[in-house]
N, CA, C and O of each residue as an XYZ file, in Angstrom:
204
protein
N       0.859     -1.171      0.000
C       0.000      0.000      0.000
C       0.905      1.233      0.000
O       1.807      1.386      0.824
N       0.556      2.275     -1.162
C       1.304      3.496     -1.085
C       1.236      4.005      0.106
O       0.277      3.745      0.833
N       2.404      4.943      0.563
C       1.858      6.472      1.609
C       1.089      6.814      0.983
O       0.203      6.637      1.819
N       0.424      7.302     -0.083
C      -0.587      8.310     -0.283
C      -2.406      7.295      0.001
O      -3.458      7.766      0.433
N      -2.200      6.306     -0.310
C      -3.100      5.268     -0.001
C      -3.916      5.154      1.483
O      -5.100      5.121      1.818
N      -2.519      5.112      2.229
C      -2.565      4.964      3.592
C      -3.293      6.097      4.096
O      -4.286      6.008      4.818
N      -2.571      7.569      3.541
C      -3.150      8.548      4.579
C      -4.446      8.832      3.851
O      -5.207      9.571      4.477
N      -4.880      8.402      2.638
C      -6.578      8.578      1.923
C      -7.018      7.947      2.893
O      -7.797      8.693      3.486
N      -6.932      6.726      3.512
C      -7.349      5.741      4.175
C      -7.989      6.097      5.735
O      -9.085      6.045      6.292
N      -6.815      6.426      6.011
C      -6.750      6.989      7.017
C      -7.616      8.667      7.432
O      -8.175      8.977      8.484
N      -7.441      9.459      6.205
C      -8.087     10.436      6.449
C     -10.160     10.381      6.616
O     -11.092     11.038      7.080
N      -9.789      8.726      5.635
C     -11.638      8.431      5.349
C     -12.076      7.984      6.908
O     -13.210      8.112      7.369
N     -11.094      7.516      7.502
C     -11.841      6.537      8.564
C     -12.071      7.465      9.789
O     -12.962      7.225     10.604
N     -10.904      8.963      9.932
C     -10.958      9.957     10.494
C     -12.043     10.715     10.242
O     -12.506     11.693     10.830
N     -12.424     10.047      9.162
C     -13.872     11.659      9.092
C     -15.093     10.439      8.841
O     -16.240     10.821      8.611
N     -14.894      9.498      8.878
C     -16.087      8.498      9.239
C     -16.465      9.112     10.654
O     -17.459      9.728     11.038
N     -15.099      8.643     11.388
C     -15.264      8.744     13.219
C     -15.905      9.855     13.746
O     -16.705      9.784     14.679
N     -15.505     11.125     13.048
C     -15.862     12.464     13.497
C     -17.182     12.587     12.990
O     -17.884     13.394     13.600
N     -17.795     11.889     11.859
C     -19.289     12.021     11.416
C     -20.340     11.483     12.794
O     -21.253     12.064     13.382
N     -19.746     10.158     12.963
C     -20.501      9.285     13.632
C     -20.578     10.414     15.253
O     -21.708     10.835     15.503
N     -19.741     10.726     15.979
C     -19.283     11.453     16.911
C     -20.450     12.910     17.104
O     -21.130     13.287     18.058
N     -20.226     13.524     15.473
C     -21.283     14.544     15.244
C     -22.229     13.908     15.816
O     -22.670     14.372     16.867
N     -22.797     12.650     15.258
C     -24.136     12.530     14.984
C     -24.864     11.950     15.943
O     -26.064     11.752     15.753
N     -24.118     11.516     17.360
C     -24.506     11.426     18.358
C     -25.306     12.037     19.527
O     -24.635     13.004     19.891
N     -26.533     11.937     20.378
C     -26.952     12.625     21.221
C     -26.673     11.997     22.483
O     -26.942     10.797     22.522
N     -26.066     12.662     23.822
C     -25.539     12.692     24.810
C     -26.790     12.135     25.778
O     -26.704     11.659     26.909
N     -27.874     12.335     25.029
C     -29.052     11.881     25.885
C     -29.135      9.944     25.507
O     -29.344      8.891     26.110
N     -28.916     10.280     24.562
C     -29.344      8.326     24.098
C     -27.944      7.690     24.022
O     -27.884      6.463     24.098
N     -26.621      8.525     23.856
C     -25.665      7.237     23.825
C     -25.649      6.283     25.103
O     -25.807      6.260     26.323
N     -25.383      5.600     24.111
C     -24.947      3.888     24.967
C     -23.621      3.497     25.326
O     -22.846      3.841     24.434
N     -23.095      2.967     26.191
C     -22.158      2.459     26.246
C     -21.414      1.654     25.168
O     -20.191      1.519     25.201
N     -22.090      1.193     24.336
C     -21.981     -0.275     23.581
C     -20.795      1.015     22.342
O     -19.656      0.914     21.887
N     -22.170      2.357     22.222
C     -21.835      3.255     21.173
C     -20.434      4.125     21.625
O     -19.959      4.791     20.705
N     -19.879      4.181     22.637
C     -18.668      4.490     22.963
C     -17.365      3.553     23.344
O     -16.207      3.828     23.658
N     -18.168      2.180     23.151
C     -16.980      0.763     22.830
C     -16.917      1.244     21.407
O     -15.723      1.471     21.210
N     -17.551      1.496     20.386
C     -17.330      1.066     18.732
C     -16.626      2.143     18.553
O     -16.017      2.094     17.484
N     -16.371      3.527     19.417
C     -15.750      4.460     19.131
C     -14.481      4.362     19.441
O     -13.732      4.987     18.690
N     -14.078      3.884     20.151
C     -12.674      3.341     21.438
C     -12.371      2.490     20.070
O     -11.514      2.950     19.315
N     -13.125      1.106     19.668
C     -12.397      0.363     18.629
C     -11.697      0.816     17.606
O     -10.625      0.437     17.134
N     -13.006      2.360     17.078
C     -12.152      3.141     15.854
C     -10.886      3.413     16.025
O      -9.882      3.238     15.335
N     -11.100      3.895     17.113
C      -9.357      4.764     17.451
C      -8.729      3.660     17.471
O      -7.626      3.975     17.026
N      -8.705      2.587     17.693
C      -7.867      1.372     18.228
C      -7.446      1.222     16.763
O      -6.364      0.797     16.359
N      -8.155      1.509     16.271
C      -7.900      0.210     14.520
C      -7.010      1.691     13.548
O      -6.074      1.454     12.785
N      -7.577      3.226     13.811
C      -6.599      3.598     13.264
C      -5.099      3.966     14.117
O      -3.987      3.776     13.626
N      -5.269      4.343     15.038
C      -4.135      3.848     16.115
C      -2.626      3.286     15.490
O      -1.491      3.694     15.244
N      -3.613      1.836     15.408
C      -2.751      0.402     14.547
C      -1.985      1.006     12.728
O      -0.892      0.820     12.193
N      -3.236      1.744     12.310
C      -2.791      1.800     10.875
C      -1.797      2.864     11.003
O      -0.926      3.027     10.148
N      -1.925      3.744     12.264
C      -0.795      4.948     11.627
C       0.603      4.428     12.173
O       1.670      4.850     11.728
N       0.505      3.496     13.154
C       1.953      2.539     13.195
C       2.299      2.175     12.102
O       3.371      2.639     11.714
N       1.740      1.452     11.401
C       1.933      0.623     10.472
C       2.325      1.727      8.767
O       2.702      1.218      7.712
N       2.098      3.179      8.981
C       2.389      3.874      7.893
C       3.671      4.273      7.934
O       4.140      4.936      7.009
C-alpha cells in the first residue's frame, strides 16, 4: 500500500469517526456506542503505526 493510499485511508476513517461522533446525542448514547468508538481509534491507532 502506497503512503498516499494509507493517509486517503486513514483520512476516510478519520472523518467516518468524526461524522458518527457529530451525529450522536448525549441523551441516548450507549455504552456499547462508545466501545465502537474506542475500537475506531484502536484500529486507526494500529494503521498509523503501520504507515
Amino acid at each position: 500500500m502506497s503512503e498516499t493510499t494509507k493517509v486517503n485511508y486513514l483520512k476516510e476513517r478519520l472523518e467516518k469517526f468524526l461524522d458518527i461522533l457529530d451525529g450522536m446525542d448525549p441523551e441516548t448514547t450507549q455504552v456499547e456506542d462508545i466501545d465502537r468508538l474506542i475500537s475506531m481509534m484502536d484500529e486507526l491507532e494500529e494503521k498509523i503505526k503501520e504507515a
